[in-house]
C-alpha positions as a LaTeX table, in Angstrom:
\begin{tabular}{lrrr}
\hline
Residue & $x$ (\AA) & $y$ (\AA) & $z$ (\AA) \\
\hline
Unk1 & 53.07 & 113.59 & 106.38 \\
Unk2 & 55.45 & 116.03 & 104.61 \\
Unk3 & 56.84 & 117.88 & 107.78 \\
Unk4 & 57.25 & 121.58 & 106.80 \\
Unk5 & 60.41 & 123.77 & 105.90 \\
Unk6 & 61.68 & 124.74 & 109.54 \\
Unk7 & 59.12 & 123.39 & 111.61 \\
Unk8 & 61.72 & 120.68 & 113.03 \\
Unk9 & 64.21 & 121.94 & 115.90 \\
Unk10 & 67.66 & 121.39 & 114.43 \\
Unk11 & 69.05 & 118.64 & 116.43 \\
Unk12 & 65.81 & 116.45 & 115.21 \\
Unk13 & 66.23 & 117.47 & 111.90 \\
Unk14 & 70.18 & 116.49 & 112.32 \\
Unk15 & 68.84 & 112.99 & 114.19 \\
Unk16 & 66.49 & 112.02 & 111.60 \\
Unk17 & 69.56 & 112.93 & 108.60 \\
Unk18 & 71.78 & 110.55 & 110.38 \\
Unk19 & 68.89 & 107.45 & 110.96 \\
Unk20 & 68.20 & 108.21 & 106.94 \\
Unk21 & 71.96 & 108.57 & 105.03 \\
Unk22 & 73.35 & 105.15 & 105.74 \\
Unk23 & 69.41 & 103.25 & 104.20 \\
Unk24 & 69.61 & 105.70 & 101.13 \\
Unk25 & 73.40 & 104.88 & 100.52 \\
Unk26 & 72.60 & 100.75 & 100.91 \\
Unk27 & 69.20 & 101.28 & 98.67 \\
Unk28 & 71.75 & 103.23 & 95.69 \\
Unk29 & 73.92 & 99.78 & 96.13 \\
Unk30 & 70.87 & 97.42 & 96.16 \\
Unk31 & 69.65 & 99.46 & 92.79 \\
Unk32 & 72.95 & 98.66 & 91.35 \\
Unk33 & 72.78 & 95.13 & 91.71 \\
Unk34 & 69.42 & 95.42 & 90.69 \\
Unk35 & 70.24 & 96.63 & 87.37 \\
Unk36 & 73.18 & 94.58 & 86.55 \\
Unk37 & 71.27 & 91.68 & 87.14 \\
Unk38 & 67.61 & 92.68 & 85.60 \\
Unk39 & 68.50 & 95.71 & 82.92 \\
Unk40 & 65.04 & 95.63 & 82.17 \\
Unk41 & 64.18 & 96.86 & 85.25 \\
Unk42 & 64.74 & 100.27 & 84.75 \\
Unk43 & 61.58 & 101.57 & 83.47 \\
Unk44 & 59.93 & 99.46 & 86.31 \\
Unk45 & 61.67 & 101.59 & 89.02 \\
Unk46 & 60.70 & 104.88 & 87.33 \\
Unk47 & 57.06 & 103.49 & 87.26 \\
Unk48 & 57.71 & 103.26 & 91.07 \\
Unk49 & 59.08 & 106.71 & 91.44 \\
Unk50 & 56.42 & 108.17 & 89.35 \\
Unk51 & 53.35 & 106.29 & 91.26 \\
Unk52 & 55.23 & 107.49 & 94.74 \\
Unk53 & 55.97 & 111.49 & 93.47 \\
Unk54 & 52.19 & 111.38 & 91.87 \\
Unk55 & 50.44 & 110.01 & 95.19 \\
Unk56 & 51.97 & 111.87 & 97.67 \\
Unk57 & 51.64 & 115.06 & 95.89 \\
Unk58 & 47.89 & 114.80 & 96.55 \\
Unk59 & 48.15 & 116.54 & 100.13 \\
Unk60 & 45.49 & 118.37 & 102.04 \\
Unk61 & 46.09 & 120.33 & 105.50 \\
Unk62 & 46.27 & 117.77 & 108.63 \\
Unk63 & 48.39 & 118.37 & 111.95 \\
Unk64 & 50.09 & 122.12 & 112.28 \\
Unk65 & 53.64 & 121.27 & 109.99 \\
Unk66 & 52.26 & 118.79 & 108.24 \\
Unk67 & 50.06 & 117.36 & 105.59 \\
Unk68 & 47.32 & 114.09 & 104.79 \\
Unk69 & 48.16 & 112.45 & 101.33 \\
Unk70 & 48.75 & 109.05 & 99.89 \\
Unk71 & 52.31 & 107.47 & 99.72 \\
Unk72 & 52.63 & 105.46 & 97.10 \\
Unk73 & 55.62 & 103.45 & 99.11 \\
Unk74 & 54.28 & 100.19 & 99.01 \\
Unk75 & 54.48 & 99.09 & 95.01 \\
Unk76 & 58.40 & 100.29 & 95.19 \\
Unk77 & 58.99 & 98.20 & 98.57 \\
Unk78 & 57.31 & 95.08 & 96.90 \\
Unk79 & 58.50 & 95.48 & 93.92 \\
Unk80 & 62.17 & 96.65 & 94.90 \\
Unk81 & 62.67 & 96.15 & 98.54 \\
Unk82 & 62.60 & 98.89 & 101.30 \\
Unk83 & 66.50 & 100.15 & 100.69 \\
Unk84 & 65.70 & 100.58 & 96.87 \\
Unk85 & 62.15 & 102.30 & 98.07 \\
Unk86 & 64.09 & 105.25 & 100.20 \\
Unk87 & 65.83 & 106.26 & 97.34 \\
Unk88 & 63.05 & 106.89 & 95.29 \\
Unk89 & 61.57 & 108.70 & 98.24 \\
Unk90 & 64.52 & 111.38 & 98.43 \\
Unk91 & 64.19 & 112.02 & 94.81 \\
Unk92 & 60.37 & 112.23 & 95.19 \\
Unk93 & 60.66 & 114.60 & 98.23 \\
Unk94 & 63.65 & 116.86 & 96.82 \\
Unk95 & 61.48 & 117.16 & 94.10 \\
Unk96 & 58.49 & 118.08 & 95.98 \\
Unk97 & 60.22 & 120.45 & 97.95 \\
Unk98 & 61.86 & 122.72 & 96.11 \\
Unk99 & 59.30 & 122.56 & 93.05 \\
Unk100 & 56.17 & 122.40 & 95.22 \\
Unk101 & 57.32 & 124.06 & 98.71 \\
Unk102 & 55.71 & 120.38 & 99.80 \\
Unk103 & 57.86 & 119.32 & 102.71 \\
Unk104 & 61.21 & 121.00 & 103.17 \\
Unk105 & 65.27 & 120.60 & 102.79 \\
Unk106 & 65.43 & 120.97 & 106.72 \\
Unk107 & 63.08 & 118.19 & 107.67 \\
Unk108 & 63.78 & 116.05 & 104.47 \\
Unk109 & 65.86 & 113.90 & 106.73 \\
Unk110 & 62.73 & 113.10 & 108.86 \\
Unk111 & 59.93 & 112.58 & 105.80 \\
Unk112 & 62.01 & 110.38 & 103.79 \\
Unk113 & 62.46 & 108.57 & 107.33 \\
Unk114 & 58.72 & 108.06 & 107.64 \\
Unk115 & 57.59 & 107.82 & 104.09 \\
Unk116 & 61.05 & 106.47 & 102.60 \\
Unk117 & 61.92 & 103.92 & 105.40 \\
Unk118 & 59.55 & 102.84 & 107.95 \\
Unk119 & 56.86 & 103.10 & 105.87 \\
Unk120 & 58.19 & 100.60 & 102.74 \\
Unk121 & 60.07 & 98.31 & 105.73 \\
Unk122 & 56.43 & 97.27 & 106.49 \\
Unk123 & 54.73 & 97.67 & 103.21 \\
Unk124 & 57.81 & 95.15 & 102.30 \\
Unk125 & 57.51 & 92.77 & 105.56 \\
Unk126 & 53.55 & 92.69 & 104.83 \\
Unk127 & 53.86 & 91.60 & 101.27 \\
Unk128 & 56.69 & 89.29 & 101.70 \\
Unk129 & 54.25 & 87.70 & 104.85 \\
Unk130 & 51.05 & 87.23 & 103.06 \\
Unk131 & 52.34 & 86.48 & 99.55 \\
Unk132 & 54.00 & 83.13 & 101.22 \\
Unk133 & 50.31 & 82.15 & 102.30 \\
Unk134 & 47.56 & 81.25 & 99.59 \\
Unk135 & 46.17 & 84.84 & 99.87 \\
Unk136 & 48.02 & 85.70 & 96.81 \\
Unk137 & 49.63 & 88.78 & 95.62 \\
Unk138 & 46.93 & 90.96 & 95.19 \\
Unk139 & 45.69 & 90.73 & 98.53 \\
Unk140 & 49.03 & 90.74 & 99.87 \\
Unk141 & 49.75 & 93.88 & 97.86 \\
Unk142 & 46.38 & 95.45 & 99.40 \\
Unk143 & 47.57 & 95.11 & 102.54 \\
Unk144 & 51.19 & 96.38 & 101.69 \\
Unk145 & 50.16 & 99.64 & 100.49 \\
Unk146 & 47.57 & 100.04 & 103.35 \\
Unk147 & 50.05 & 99.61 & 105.73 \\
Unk148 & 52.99 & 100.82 & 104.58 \\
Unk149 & 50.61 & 104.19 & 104.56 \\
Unk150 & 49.69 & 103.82 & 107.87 \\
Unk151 & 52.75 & 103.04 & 109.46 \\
Unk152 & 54.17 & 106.44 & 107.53 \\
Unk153 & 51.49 & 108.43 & 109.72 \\
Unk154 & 52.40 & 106.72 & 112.84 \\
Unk155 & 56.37 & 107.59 & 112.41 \\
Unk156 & 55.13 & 111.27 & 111.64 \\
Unk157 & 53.34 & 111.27 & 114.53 \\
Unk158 & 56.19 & 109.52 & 116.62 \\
Unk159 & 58.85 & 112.60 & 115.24 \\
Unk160 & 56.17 & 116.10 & 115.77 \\
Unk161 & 55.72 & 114.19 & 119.22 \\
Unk162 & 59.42 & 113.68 & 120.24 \\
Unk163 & 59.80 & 117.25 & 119.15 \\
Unk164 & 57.22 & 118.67 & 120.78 \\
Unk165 & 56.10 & 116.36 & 123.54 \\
Unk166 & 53.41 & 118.82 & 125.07 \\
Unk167 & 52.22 & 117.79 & 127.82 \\
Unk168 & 54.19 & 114.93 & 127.39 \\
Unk169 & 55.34 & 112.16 & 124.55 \\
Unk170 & 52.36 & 109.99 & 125.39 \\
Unk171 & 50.00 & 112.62 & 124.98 \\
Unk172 & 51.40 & 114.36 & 121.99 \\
Unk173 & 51.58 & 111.34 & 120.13 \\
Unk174 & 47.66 & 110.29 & 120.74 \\
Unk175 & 47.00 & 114.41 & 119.73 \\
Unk176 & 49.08 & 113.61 & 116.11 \\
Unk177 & 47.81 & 110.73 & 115.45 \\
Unk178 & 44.12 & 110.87 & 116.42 \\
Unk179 & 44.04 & 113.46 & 114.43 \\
Unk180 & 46.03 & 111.98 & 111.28 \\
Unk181 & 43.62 & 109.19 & 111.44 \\
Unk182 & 40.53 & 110.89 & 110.42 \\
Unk183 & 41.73 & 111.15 & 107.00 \\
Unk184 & 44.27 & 108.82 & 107.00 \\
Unk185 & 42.85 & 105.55 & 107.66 \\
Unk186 & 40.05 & 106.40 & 104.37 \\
Unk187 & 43.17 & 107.24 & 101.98 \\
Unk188 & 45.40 & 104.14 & 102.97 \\
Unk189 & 42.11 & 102.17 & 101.76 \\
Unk190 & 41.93 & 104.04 & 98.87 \\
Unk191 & 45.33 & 104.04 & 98.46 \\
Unk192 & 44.91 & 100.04 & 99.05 \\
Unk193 & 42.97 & 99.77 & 96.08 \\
Unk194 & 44.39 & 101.32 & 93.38 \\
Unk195 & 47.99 & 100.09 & 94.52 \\
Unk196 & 45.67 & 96.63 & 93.67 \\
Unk197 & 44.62 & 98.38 & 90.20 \\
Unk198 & 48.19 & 99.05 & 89.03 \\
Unk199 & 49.65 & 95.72 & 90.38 \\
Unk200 & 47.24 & 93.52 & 88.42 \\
Unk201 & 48.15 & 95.26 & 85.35 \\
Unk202 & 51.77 & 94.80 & 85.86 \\
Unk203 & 50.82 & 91.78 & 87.13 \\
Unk204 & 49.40 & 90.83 & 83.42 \\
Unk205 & 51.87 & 92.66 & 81.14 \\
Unk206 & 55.30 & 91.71 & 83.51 \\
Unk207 & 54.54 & 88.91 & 85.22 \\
Unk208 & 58.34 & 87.29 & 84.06 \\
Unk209 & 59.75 & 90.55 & 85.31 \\
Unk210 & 58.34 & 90.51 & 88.52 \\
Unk211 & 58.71 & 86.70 & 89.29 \\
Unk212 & 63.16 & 88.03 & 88.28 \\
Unk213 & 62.39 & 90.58 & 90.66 \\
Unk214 & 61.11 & 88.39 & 93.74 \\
Unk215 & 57.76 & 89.88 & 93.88 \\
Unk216 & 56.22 & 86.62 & 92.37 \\
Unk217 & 56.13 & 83.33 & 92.54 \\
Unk218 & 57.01 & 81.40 & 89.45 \\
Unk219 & 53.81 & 79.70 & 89.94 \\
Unk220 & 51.85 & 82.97 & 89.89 \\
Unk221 & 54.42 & 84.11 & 87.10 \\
Unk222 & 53.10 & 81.62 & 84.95 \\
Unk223 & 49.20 & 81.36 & 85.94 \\
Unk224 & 49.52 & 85.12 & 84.62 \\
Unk225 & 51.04 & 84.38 & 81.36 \\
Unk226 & 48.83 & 82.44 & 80.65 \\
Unk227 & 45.72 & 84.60 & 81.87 \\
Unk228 & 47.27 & 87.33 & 79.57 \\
Unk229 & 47.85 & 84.49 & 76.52 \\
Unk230 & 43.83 & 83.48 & 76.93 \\
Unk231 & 43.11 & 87.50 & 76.80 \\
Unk232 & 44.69 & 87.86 & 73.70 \\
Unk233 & 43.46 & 85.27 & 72.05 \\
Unk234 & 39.88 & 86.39 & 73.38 \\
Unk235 & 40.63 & 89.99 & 71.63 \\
Unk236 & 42.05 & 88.42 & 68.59 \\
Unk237 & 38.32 & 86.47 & 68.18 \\
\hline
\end{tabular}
């Protein structure tokens, strides 16, 4: 997904820095509120941030400009919302850029568009959709990640197209993505999964946390404590 340093005509990369300021300066004021109300928060965003940097770095060659990796966007949008998400994914990308030449400062604009933006928006909407039905929040979670990868890929494929719409848009953009989905649609599974792995354990040890945080019911809250109480005592025998 990480669009290359320079690959991006200017204007686009311009465009995409416009569409990408205003989210990252709302997700810096939804943080704040975050942490006045839930202090203890803190270490749960970095978790985020760390999970996101971690994933994504995993990249292997995909679409000239441009990379296959996990995201890692969908436990921050669940978890945080999709405002709070983007601005863990222009720290992760910054990061990536200048220490791993992974991405670029030219086209940051347009990655933390697809994997900061778009990509949580729908891991967020998915969660927020299922989690209301008796699925639960591990299946809803599942589906989160999976998606919110997905949807990443498309909005890649959606900005080389517009860029470069050879022959056309249309035909450019089934090109990208075809191609994209070979080894994307395998690592959003995968990517599905252990977003499952992670959430369960928070899931166990934070379940209070998360239920302050909106990402679980206070019914679920509680059948968790006491899952967690029952495993202690099970260790303790």
């Amino acid at each position: 997904m990480h669009i290359m340093e320079g690959f991006l005509p200017p204007l686009w990369c311009l465009f995409w820095y416009i569409l990408m300021i205003p989210v990252v300066a709302w997700g810096l004021i939804q943080i704040k509120r975050t942490f006045e109300k839930t202090p203890e928060s803190k270490a749960l965003l970095a978790v985020s941030g760390a999970f996101m940097f971690v994933l994504s770095s995993l990249k292997m060659p995909s679409v000239t400009g441009s990379c296959s990796h996990p995201c890692g966007n969908g436990l921050g949008a669940a978890l945080f919302g999709p405002a709070a998400t983007s601005v863990l994914a222009v720290i992760v990308l910054l990061f990536q850029a200048i220490i791993l030449a992974h991405g670029g400062l030219t086209t940051l604009g347009a990655n933390c568009f697809s994997m900061g933006i778009v990509g949580p928006f729908v891991a967020w909407a998915v969660y927020k959709a299922i989690n209301k039905t008796k699925a639960g929040s591990l299946v809803a979670i599942f589906f989160a990640a999976f998606f919110g990868d997905l949807l990443t890929y498309v909005t890649t494929a959606v900005q080389l197209s517009a860029a470069f719409p050879i022959p056309s848009f249309t035909a450019a953009f089934v090109k990208f993505f075809a191609i994209f989905a070979v080894t994307q649609i395998p690592l959003a599974i995968a990517e599905g999964i252990l977003t499952v792995v992670i959430w369960d354990m928070l899931k166990k040890n934070k379940p209070k946390l998360m239920e302050k945080l909106g990402a679980l019911t206070s019914k679920e809250a509680e059948e968790a404590q006491v899952e967690a109480l029952e495993d202690d005592k099970g260790s303790a025998i």
